[in-house]
PDB file as gemmi writes it, atoms N, CA and C in Angstrom:
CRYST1    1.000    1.000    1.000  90.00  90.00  90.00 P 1                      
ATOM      1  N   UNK A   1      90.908 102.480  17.727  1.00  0.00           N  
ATOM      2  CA  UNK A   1      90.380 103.668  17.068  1.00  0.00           C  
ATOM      3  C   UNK A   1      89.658 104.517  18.102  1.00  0.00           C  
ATOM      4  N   UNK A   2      90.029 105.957  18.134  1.00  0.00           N  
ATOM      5  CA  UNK A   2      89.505 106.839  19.380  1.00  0.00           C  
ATOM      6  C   UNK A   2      88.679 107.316  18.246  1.00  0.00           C  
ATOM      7  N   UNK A   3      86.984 107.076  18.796  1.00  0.00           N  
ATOM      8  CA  UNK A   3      85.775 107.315  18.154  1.00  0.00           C  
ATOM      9  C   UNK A   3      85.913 109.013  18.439  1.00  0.00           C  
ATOM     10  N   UNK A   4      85.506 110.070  17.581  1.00  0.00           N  
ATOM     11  CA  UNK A   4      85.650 112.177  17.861  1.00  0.00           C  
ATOM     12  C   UNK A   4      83.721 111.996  17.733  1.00  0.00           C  
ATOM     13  N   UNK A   5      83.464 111.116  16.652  1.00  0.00           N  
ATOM     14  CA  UNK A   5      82.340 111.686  16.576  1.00  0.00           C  
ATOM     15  C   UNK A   5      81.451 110.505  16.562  1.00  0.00           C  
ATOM     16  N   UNK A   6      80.052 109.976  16.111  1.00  0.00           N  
ATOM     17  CA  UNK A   6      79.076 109.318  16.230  1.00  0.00           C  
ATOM     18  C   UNK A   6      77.855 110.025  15.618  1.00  0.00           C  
ATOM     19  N   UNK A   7      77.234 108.521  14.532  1.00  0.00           N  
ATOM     20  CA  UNK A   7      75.550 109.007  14.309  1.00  0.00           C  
ATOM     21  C   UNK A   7      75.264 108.024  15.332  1.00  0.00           C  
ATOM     22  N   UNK A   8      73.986 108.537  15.852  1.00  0.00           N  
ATOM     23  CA  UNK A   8      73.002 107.781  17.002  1.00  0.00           C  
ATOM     24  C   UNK A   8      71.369 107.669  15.951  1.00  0.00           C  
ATOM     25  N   UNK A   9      70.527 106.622  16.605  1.00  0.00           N  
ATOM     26  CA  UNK A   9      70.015 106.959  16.357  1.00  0.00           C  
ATOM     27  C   UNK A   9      68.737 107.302  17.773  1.00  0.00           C  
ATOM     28  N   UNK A  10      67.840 108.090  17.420  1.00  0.00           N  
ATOM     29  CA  UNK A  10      66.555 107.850  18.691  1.00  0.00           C  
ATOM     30  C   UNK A  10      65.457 108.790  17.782  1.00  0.00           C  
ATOM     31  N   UNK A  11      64.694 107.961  18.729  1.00  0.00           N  
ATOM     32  CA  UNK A  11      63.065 108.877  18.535  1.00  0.00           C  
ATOM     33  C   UNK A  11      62.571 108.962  17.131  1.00  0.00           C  
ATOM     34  N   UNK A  12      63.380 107.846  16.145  1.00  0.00           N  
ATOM     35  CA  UNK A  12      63.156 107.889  14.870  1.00  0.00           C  
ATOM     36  C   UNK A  12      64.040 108.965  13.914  1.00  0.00           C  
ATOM     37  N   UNK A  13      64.911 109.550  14.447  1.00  0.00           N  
ATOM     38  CA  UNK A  13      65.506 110.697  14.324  1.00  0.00           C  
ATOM     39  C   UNK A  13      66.960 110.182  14.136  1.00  0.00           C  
ATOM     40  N   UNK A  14      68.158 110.720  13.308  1.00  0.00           N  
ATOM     41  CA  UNK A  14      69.468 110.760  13.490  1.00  0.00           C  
ATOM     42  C   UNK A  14      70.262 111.676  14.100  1.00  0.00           C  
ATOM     43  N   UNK A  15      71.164 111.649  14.535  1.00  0.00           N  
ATOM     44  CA  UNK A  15      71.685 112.909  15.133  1.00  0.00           C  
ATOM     45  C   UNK A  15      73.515 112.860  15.411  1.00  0.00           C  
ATOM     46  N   UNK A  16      74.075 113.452  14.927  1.00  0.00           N  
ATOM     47  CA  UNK A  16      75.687 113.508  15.032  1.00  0.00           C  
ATOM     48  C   UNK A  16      76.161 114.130  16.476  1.00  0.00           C  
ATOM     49  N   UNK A  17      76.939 113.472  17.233  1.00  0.00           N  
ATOM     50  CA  UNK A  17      77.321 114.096  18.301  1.00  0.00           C  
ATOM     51  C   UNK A  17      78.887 113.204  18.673  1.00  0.00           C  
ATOM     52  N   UNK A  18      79.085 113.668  19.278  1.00  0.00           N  
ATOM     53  CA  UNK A  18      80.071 114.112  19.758  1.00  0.00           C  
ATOM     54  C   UNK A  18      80.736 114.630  21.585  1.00  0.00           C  
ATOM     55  N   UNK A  19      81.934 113.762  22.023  1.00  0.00           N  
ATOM     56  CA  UNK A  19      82.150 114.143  23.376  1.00  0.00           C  
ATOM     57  C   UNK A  19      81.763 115.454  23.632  1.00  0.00           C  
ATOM     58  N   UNK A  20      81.088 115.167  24.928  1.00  0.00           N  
ATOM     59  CA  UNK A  20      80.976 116.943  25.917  1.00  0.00           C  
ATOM     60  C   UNK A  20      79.803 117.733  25.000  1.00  0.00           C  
ATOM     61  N   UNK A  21      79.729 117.352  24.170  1.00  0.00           N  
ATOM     62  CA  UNK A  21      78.208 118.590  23.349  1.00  0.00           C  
ATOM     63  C   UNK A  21      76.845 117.695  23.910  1.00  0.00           C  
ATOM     64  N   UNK A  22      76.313 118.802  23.961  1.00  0.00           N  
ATOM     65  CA  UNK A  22      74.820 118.537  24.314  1.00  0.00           C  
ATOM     66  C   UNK A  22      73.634 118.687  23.076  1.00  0.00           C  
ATOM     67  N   UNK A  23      72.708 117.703  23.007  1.00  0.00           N  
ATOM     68  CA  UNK A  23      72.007 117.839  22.031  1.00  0.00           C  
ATOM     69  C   UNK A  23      70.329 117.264  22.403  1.00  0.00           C  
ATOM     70  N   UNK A  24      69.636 118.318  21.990  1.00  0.00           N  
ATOM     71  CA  UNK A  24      68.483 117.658  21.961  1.00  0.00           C  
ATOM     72  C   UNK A  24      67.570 116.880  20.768  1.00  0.00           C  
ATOM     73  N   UNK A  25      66.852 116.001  21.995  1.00  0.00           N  
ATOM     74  CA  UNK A  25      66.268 114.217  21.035  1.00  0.00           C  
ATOM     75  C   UNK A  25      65.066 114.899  21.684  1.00  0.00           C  
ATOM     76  N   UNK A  26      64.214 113.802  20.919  1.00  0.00           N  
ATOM     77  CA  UNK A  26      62.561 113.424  21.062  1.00  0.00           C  
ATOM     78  C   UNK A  26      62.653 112.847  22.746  1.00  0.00           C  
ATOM     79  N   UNK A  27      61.450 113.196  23.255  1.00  0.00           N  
ATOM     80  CA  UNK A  27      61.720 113.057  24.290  1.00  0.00           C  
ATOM     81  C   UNK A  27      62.049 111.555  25.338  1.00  0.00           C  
ATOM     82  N   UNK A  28      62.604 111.299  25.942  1.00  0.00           N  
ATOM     83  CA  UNK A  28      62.334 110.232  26.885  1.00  0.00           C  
ATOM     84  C   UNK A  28      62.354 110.255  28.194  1.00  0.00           C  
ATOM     85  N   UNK A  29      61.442 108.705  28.366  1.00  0.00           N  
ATOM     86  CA  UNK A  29      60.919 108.984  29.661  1.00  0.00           C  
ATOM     87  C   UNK A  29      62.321 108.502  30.597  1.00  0.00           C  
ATOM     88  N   UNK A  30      62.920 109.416  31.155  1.00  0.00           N  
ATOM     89  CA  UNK A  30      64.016 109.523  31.932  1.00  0.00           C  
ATOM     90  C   UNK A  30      64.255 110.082  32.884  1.00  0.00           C  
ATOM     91  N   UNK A  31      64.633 110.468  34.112  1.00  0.00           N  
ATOM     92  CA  UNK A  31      64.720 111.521  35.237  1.00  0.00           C  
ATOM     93  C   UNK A  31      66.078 112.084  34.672  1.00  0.00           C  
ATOM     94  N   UNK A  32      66.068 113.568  35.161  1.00  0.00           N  
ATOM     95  CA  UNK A  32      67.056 113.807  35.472  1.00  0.00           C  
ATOM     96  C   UNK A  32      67.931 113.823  36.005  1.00  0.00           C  
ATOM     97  N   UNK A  33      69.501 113.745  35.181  1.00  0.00           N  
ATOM     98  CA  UNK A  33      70.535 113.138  36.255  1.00  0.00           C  
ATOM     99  C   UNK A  33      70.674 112.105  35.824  1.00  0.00           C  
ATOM    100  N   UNK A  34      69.857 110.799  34.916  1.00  0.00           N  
ATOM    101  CA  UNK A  34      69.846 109.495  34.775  1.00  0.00           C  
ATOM    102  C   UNK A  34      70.944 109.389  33.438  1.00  0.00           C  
ATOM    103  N   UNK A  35      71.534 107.905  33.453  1.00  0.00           N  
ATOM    104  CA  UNK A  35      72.106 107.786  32.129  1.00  0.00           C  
ATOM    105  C   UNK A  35      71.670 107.158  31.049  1.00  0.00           C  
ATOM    106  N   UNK A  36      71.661 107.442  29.874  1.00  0.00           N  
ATOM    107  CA  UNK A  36      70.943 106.679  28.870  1.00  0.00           C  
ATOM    108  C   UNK A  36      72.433 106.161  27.739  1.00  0.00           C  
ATOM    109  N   UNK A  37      72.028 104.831  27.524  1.00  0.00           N  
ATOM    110  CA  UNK A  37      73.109 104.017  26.600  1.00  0.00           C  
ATOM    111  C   UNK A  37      72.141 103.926  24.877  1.00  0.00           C  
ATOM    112  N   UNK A  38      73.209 104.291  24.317  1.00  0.00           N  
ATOM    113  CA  UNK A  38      72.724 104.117  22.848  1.00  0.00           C  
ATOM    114  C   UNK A  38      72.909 103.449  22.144  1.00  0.00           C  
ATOM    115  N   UNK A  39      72.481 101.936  21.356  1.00  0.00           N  
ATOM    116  CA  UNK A  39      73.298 101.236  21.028  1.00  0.00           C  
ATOM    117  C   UNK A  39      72.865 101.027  19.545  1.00  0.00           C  
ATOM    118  N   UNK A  40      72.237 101.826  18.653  1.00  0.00           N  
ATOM    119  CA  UNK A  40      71.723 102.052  17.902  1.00  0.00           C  
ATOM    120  C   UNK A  40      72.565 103.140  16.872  1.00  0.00           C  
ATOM    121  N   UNK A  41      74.331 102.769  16.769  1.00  0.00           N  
ATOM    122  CA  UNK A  41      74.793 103.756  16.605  1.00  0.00           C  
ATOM    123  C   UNK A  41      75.264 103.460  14.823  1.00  0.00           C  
ATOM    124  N   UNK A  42      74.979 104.068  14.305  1.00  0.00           N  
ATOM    125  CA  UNK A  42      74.850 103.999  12.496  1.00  0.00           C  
ATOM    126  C   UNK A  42      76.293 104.375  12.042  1.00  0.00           C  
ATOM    127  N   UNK A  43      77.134 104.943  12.392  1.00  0.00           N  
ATOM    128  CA  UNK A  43      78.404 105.091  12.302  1.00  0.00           C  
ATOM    129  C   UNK A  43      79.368 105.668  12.824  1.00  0.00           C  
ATOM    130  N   UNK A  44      80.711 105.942  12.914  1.00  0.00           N  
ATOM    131  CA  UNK A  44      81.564 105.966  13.548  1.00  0.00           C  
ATOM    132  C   UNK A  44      82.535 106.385  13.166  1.00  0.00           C  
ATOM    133  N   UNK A  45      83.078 108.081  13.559  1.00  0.00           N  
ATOM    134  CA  UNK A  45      84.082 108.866  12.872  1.00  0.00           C  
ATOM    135  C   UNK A  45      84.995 109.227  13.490  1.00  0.00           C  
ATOM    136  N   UNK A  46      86.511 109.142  13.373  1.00  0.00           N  
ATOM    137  CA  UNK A  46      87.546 110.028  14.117  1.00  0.00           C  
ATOM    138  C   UNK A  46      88.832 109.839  13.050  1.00  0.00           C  
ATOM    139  N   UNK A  47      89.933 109.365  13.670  1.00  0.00           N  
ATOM    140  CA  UNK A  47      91.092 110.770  13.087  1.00  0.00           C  
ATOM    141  C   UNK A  47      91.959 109.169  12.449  1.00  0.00           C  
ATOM    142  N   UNK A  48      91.158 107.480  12.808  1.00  0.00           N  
ATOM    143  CA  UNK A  48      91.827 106.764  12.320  1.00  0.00           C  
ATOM    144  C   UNK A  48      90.726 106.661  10.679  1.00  0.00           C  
ATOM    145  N   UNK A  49      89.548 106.709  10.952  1.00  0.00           N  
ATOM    146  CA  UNK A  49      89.197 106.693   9.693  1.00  0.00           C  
ATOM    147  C   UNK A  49      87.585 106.377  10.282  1.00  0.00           C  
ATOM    148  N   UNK A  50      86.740 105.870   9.535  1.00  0.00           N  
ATOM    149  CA  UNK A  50      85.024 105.948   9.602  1.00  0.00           C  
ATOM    150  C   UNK A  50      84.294 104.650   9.646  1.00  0.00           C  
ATOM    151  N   UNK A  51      83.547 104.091  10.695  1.00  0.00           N  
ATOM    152  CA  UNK A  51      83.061 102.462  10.448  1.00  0.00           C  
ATOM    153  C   UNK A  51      81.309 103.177  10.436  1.00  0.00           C  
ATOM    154  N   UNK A  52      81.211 102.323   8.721  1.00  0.00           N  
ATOM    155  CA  UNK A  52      80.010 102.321   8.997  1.00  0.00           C  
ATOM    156  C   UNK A  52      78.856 101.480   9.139  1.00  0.00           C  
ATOM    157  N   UNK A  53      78.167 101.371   9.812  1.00  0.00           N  
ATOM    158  CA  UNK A  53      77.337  99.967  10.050  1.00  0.00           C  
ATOM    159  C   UNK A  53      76.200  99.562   9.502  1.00  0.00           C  
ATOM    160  N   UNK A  54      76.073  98.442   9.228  1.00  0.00           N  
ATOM    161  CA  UNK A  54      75.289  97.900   8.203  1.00  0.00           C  
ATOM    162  C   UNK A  54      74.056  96.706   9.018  1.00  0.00           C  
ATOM    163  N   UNK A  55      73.209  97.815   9.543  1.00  0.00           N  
ATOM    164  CA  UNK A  55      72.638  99.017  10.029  1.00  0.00           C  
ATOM    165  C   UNK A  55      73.509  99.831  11.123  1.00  0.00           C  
ATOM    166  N   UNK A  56      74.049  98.467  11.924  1.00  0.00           N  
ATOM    167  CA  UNK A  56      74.349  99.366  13.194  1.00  0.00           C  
ATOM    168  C   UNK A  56      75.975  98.872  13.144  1.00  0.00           C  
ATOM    169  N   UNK A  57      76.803 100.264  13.852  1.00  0.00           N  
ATOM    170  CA  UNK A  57      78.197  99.139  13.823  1.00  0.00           C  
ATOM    171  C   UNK A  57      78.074  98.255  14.753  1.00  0.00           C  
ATOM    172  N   UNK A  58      78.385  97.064  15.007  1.00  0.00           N  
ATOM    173  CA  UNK A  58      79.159  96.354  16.211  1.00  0.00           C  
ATOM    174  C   UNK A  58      79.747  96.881  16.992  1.00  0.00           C  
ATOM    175  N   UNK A  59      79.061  96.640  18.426  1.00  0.00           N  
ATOM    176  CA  UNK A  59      80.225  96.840  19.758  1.00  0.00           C  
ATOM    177  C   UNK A  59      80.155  98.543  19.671  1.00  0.00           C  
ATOM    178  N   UNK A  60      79.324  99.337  19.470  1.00  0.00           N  
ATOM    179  CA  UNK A  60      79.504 100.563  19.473  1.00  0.00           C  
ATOM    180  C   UNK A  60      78.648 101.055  20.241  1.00  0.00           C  
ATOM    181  N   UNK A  61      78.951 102.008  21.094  1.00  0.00           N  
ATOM    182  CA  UNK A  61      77.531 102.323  21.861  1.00  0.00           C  
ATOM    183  C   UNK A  61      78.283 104.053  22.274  1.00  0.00           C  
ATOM    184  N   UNK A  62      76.810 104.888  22.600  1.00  0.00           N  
ATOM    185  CA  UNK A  62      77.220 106.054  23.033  1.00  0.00           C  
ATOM    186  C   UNK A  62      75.945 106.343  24.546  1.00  0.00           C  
ATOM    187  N   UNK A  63      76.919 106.507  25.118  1.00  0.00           N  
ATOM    188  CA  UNK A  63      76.446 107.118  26.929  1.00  0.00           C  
ATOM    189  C   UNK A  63      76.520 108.421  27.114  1.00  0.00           C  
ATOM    190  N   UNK A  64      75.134 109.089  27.046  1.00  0.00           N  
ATOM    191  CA  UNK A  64      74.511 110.207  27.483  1.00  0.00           C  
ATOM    192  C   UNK A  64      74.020 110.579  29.073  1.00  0.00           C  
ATOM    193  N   UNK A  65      74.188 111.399  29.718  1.00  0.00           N  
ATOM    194  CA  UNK A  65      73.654 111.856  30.815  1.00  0.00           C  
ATOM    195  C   UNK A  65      72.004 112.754  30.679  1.00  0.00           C  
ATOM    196  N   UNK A  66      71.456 112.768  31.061  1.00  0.00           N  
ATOM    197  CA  UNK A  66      70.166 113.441  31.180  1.00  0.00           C  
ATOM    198  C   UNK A  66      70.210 114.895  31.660  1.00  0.00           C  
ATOM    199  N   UNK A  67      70.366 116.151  30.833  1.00  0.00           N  
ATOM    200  CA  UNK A  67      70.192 117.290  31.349  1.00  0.00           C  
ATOM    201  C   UNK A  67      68.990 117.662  32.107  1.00  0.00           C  
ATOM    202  N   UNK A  68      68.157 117.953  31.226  1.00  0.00           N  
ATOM    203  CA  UNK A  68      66.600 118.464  31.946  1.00  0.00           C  
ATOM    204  C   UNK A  68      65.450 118.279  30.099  1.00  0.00           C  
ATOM    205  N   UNK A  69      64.334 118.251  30.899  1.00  0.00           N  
ATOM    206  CA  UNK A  69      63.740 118.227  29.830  1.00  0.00           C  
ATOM    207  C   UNK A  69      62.714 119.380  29.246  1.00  0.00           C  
ATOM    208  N   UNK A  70      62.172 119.756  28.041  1.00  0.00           N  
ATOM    209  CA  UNK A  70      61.507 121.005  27.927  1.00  0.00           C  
ATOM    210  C   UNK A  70      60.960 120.513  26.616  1.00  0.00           C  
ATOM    211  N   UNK A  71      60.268 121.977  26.446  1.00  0.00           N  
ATOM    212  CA  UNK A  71      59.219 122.004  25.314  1.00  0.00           C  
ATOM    213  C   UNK A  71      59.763 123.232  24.193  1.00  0.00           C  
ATOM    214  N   UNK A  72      59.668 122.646  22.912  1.00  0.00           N  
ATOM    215  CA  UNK A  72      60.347 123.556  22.139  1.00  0.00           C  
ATOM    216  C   UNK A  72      59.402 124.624  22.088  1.00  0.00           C  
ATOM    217  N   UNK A  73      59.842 125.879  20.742  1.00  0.00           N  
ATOM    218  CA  UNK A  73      58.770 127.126  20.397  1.00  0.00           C  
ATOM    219  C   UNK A  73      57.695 126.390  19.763  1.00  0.00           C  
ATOM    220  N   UNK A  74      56.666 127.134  19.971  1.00  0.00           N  
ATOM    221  CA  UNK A  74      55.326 126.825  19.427  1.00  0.00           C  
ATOM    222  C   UNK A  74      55.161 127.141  18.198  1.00  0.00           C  
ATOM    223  N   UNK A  75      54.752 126.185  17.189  1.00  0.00           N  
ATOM    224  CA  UNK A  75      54.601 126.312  15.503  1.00  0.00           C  
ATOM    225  C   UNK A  75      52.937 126.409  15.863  1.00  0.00           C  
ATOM    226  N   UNK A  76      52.910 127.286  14.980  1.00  0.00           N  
ATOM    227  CA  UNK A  76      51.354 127.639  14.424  1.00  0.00           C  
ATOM    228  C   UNK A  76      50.674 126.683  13.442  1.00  0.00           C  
ATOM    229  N   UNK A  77      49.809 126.045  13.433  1.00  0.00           N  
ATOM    230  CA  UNK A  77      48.967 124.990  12.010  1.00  0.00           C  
ATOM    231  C   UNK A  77      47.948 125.617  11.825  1.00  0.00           C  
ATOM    232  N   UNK A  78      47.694 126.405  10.592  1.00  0.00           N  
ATOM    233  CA  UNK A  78      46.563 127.193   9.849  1.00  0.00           C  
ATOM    234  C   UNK A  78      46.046 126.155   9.007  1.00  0.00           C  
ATOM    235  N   UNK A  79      44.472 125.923   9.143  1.00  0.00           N  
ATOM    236  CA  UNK A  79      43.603 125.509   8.236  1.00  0.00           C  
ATOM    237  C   UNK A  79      42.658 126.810   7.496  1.00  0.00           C  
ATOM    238  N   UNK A  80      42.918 126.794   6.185  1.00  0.00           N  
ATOM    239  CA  UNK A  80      41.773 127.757   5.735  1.00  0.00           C  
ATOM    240  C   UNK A  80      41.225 127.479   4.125  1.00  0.00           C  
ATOM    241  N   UNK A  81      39.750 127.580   4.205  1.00  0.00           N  
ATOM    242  CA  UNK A  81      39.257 127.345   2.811  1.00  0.00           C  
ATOM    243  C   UNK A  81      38.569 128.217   2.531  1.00  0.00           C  
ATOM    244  N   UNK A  82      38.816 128.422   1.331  1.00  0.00           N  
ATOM    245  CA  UNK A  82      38.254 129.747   0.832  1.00  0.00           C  
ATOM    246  C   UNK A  82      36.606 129.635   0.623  1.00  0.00           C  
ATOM    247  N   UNK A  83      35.662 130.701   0.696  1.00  0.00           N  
ATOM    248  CA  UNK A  83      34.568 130.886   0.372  1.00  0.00           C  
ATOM    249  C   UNK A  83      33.687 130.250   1.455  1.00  0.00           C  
ATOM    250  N   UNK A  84      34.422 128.961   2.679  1.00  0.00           N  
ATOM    251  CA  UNK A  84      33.642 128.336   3.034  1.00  0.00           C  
ATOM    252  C   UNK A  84      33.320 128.925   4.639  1.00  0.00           C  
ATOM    253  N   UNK A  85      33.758 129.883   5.117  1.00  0.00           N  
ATOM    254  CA  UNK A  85      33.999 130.448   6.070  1.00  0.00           C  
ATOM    255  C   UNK A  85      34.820 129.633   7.205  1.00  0.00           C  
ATOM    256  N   UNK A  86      35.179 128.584   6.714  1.00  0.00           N  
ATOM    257  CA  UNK A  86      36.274 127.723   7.547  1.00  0.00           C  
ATOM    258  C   UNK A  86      37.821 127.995   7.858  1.00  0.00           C  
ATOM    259  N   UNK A  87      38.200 128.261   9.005  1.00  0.00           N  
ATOM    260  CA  UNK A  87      39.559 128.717   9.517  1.00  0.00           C  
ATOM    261  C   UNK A  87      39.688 128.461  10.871  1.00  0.00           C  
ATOM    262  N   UNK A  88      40.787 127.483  11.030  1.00  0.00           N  
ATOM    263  CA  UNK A  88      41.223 126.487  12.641  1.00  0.00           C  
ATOM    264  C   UNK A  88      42.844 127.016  12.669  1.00  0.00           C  
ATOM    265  N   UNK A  89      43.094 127.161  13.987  1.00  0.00           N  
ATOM    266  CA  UNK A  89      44.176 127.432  14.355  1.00  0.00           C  
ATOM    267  C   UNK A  89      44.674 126.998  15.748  1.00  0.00           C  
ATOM    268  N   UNK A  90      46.005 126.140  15.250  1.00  0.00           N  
ATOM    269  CA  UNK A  90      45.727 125.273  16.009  1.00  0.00           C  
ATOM    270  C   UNK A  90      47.867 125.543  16.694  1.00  0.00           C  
ATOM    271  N   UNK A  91      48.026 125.409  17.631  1.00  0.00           N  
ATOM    272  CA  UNK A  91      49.586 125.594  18.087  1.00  0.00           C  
ATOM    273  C   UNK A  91      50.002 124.215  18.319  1.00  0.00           C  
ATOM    274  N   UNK A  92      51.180 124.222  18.839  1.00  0.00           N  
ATOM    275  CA  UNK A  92      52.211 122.774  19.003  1.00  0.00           C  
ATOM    276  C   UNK A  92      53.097 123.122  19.076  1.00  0.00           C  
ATOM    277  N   UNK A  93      53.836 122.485  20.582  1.00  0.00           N  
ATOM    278  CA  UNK A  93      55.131 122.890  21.222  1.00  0.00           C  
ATOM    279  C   UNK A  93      55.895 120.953  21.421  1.00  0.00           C  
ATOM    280  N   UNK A  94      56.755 121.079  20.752  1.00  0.00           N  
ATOM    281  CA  UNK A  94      57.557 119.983  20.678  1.00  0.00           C  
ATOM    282  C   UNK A  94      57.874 119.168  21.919  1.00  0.00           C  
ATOM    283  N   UNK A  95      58.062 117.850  22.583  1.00  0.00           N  
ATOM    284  CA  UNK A  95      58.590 117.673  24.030  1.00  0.00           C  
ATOM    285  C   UNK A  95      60.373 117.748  23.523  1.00  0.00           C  
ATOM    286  N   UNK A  96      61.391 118.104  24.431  1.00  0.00           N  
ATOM    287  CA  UNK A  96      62.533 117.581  24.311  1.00  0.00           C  
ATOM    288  C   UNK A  96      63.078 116.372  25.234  1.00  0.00           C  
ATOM    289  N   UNK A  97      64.192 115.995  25.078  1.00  0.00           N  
ATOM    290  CA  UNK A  97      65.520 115.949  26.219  1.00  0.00           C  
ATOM    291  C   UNK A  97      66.707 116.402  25.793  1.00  0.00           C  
ATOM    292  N   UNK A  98      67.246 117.378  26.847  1.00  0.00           N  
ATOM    293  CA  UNK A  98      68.159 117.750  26.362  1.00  0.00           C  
ATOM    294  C   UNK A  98      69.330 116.983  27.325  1.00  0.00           C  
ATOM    295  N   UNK A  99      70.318 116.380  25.956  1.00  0.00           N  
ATOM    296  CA  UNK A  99      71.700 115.223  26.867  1.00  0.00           C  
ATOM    297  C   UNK A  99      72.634 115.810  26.490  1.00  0.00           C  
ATOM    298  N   UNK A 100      73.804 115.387  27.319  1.00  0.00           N  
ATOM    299  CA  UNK A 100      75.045 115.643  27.039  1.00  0.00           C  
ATOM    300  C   UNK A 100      75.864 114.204  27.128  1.00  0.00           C  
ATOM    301  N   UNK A 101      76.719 114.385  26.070  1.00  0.00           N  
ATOM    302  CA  UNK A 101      77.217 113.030  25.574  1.00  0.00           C  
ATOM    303  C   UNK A 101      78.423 112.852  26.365  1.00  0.00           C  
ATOM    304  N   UNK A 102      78.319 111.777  27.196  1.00  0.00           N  
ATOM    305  CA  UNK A 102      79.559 111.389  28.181  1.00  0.00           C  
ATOM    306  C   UNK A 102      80.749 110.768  27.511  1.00  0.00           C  
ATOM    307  N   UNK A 103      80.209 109.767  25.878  1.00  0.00           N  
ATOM    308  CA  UNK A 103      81.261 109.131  26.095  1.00  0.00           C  
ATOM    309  C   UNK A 103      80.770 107.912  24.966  1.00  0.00           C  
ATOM    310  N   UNK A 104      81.643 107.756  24.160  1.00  0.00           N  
ATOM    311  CA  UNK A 104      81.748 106.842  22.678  1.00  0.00           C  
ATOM    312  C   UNK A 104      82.416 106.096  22.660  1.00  0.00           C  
ATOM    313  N   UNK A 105      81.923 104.841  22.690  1.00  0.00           N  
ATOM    314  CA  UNK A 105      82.524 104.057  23.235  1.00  0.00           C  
ATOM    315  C   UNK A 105      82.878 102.656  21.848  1.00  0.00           C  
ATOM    316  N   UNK A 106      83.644 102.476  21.883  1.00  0.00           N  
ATOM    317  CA  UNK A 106      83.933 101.309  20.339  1.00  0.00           C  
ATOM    318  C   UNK A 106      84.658 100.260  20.616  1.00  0.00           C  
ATOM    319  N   UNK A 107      83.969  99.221  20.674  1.00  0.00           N  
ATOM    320  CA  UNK A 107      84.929  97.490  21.681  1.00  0.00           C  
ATOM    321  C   UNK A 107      85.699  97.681  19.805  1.00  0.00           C  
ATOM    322  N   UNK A 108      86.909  96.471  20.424  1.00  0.00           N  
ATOM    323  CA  UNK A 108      87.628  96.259  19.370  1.00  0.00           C  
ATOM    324  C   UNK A 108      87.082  94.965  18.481  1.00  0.00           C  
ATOM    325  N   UNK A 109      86.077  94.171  19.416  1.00  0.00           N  
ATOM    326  CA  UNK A 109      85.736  92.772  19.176  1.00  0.00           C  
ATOM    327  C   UNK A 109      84.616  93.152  18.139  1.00  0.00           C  
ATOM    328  N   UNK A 110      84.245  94.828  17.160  1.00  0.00           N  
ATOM    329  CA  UNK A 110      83.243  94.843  16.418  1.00  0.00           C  
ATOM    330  C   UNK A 110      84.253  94.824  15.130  1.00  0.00           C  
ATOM    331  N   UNK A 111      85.642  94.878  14.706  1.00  0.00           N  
ATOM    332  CA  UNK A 111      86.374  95.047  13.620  1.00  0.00           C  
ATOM    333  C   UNK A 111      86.469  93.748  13.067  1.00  0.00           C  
ATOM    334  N   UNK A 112      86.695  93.899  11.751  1.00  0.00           N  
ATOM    335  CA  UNK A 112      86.665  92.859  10.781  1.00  0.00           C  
ATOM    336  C   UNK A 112      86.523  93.298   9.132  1.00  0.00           C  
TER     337      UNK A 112                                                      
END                                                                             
């Protein structure tokens, strides 16, 4: 079965990807340039049909390369109460990594 697509999971987060697309995760501590293996992969989609894993499939793993890493846009957090003259304002800029997916990989020794 030639895996098209993949859920991963990281950073507490799910995320669908797919050869050659790039996607950004929560951050990790990684250099750039480095490769990261995923083996935390929740299911498994292409053109023979869908394995899904119960949690994780077997023998499935997805290999990411390390683009660069950054900080998302800044969300604003407003505290305000009325009458009490109380009002905090407070910002927060997300960490990323942004990867690009090398490669989905599915042993045959996870079918059954």
């Amino acid at each position: 079965m030639t895996a098209t697509y993949a859920i991963i999971e990281t950073g507490g987060k799910q995320y669908r990807v797919a050869e050659g697309e790039t996607v950004q995760v929560e951050r990790l501590d990684l250099a750039p340039g480095a490769t990261v293996t995923f083996d935390r992969v929740l299911m498994v989609g292409g053109d023979a049909g869908t394995r899904v894993g119960t949690p994780v499939v077997a023998g499935a793993t997805v290999t990411a390369t390390v683009m660069a890493h950054g900080r998302g846009r800044k969300v604003l957090v407003l505290k305000y109460k009325p009458k009490a003259h109380y009002r905090r304002r407070q910002g927060h800029r997300q960490a990323y990594t942004l990867l690009r997916i090398d490669r989905i990989h599915l042993s045959d020794a996870g079918t059954g």
